[in-house]
Wavefront OBJ file of the C-alpha trace (Angstrom):
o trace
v 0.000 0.000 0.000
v 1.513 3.267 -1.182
v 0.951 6.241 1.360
v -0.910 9.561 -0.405
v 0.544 12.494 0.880
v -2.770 14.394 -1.013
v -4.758 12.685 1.298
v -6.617 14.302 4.385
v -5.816 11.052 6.247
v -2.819 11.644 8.207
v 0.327 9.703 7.094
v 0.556 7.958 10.293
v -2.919 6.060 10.010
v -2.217 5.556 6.510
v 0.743 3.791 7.651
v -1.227 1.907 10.130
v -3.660 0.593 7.979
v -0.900 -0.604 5.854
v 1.314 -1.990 8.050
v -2.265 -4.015 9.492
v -2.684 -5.417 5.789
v 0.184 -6.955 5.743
v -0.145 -8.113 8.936
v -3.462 -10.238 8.249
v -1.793 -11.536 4.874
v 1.059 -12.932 7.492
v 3.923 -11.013 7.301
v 6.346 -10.452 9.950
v 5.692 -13.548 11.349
v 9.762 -14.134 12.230
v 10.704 -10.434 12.663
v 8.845 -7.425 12.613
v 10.500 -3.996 10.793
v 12.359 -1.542 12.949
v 11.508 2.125 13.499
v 14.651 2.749 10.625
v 13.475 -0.130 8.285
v 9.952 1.722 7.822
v 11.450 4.955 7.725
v 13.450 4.235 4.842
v 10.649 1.687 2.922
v 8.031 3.701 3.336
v 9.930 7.682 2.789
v 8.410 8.993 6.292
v 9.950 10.434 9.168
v 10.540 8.703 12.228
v 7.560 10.679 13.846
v 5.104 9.141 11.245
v 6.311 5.835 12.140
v 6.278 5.463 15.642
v 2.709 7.387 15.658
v 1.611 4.179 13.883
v 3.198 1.730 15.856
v 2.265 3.496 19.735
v -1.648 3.026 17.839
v -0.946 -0.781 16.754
v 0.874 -1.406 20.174
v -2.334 0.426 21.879
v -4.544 -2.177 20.240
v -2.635 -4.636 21.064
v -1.869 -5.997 17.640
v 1.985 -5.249 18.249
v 3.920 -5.024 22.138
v 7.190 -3.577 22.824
v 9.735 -5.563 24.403
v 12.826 -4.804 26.152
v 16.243 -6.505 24.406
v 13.769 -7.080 21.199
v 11.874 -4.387 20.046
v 8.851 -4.334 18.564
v 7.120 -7.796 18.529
v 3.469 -8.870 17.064
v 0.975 -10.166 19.262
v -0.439 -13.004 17.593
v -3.130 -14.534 19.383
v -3.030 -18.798 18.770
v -6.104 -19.973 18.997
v -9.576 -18.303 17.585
v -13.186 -19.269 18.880
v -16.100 -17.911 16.830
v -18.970 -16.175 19.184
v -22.391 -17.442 19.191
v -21.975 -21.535 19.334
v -21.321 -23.349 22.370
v -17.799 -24.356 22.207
v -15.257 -26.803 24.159
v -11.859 -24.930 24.967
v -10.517 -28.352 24.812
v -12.090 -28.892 21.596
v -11.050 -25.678 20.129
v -7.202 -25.959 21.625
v -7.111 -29.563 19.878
v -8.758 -28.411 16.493
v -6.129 -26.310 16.155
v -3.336 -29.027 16.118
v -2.294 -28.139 19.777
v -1.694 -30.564 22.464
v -4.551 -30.157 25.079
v -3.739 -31.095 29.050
v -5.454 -30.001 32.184
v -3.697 -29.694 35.750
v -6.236 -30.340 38.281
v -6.569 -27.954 41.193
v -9.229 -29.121 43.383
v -12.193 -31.453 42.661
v -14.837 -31.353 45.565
v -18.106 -31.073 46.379
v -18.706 -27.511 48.050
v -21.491 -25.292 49.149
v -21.709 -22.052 47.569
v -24.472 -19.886 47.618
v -23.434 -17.096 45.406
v -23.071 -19.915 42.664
v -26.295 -21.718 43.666
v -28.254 -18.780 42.928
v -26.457 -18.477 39.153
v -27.890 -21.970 38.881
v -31.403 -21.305 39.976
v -30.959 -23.976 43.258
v -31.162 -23.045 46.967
v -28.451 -21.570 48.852
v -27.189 -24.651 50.255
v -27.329 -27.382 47.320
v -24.150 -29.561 46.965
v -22.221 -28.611 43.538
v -19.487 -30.356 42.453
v -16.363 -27.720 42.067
v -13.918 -28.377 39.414
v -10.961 -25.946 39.152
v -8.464 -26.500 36.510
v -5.048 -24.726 34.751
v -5.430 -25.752 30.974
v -2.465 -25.777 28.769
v -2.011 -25.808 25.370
v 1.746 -27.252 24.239
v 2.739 -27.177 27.735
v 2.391 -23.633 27.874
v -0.465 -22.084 30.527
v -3.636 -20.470 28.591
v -6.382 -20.603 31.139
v -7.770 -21.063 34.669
v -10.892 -23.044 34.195
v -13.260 -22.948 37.652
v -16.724 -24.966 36.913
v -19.732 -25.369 39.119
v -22.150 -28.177 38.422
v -25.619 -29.710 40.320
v -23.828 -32.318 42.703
v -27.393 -34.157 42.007
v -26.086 -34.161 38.751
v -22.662 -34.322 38.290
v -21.522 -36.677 41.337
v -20.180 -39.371 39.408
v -17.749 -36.969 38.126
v -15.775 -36.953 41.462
v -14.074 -39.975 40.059
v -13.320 -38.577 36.732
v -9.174 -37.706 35.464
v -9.701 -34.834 33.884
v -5.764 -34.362 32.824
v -6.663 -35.149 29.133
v -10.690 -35.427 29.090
v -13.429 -33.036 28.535
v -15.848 -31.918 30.599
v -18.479 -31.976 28.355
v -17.506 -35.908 27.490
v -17.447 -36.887 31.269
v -20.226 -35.070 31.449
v -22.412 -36.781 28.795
v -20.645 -40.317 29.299
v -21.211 -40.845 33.057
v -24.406 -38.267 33.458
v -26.217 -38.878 30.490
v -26.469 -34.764 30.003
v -24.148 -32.407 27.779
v -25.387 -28.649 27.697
v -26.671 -27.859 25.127
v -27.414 -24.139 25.505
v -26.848 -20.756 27.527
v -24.736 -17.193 27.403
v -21.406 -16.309 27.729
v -20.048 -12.797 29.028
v -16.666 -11.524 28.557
v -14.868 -8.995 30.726
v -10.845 -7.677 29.988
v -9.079 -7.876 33.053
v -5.790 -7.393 34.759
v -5.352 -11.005 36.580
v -4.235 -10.718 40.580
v -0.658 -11.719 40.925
v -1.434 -15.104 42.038
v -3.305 -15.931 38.917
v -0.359 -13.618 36.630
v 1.910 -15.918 38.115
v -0.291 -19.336 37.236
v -0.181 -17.907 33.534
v 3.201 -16.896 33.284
v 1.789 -13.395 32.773
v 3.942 -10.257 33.098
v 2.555 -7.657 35.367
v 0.275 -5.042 32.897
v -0.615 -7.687 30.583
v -4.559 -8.367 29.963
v -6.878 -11.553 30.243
v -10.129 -12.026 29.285
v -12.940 -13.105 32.406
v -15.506 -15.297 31.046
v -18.802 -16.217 32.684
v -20.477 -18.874 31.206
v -24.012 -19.718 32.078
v -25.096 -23.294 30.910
v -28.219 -25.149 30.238
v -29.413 -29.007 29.045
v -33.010 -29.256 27.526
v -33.832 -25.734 29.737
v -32.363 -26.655 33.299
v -29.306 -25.045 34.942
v -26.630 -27.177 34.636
v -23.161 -25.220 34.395
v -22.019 -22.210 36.368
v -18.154 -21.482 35.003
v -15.545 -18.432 35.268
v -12.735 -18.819 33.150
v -9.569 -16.102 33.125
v -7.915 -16.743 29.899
v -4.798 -15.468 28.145
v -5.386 -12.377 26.019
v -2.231 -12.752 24.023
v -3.136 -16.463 22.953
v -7.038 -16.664 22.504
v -9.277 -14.524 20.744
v -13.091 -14.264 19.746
v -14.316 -13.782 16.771
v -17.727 -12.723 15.420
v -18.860 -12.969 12.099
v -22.226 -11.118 10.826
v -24.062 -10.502 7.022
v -25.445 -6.878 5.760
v -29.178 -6.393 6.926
v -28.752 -8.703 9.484
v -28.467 -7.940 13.488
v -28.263 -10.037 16.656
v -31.047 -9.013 19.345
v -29.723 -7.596 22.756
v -29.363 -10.374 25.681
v -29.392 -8.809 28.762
v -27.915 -11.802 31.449
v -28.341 -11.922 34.924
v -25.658 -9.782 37.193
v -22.824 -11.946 38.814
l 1 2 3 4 5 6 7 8 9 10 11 12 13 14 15 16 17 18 19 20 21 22 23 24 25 26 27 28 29 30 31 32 33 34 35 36 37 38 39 40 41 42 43 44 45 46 47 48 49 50 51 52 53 54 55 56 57 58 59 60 61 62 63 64 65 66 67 68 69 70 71 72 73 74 75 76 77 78 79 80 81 82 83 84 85 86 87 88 89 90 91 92 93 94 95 96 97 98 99 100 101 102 103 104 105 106 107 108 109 110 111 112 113 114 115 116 117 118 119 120 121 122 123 124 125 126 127 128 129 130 131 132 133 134 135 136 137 138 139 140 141 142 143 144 145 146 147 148 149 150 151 152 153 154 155 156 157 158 159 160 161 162 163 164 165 166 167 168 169 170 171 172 173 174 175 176 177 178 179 180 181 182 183 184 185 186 187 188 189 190 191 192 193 194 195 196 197 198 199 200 201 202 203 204 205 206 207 208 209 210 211 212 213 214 215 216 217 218 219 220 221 222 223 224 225 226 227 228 229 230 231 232 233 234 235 236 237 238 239 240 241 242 243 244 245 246 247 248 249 250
């Protein structure tokens, strides 16, 4: 893309949008330009160039890092919005090796949760808290809440390589099947930074996910997840516009 100085866009978002197309057709995927490389390809001054990159970095498409300059972001794994999904489906489909490291698996008595799930304040749930990996590297804390009435055979289950939704369905006889998901960006405490190998000021996503089988409460989850390796995406047609969902407050 060749930058028009005619042009009432400034020179800096022209050089943004450029340096984004070639971005999505894959470039830079082993080393992203300098500051002096862009000057000189694309005839700016250094000004121009890093105006573009402080906007790309502020997006979060590109990071600056100390001993390496400026890096891209790439997230690793994509999930479309609006279909109910398996984050150990969706690691795997993407030709990544999937393991879980179990935290705690109990049965508990939480009210806050019971009331998510439509039950009384002191119903048994079965509490499943889990760090998932992806290639041995940390992408998510997984914390799940299900009807003990329900779920208690699960208590036996090793859920180092197994789904949920698989237990779930195998030794239940339920798999949801419907529900709402609500994401939040977040700074994770340290404890859960550290869990991630996160460095202090990067983001996460907070998910809440609400879940039903044939119209009963069956799935109360909240899931921090990497920012910098997942990503949603939504995909939508001309003339065409989803209806507003307004959820329940956690």
């Amino acid at each position: 893309m060749t930058l028009d100085r005619h042009s009432p866009m400034p020179l800096w978002a022209q050089l943004e949008t450029a340096l984004k197309h070639r971005l999505d057709a894959g470039e830079f995927n082993e080393r992203f330009p300098t500051d002096n490389d862009l000057v000189e390809e694309y005839g700016v001054s250094r000004h121009t160039v890093r105006e573009a990159i402080r906007h790309l970095n502020r997006s979060g498409i590109l990071r600056r890092e100390r001993g390496r300059g400026t890096v891209v972001n790439r997230a690793e794994f994509e999930q479309p919005l609006g279909t109910l999904y398996s984050l150990f489906r969706s690691v795997e489909s993407s030709g990544a090796l999937q393991r879980s490291s179990v935290i705690d698996l109990r049965e508990e008595i939480d009210p806050a949760v019971s009331e998510q799930l439509e039950l009384g304040p002191e119903t048994p749930l079965l509490f499943l808290a889990r760090i998932r990996y992806a290639d041995d590297e940390p992408l998510a804390i997984d914390r799940t809440w299900l009807p003990m009435d329900v779920a208690a055979p699960l208590l036996s289950s090793d859920f180092e390589h197994t789904a949920l939704y698989d237990e779930l369905e195998a030794k239940c006889g339920i798999r949801p099947d419907a529900g709402w998901e609500r994401f939040t960006p977040i700074l994770p405490p340290p404890e859960e930074r550290s869990m991630l190998a996160m460095r202090r000021g990067e983001a996460a996503l907070h998910l809440e996910r609400f879940g039903t089988a044939n119209g009963t409460p069956v799935e109360w989850r909240t899931t921090t997840i990497r920012g910098d390796r997942y990503r949603y995406v939504s995909h939508f047609e001309a003339g065409s516009a989803p209806s507003l969902v307004v959820s329940p407050q956690a």
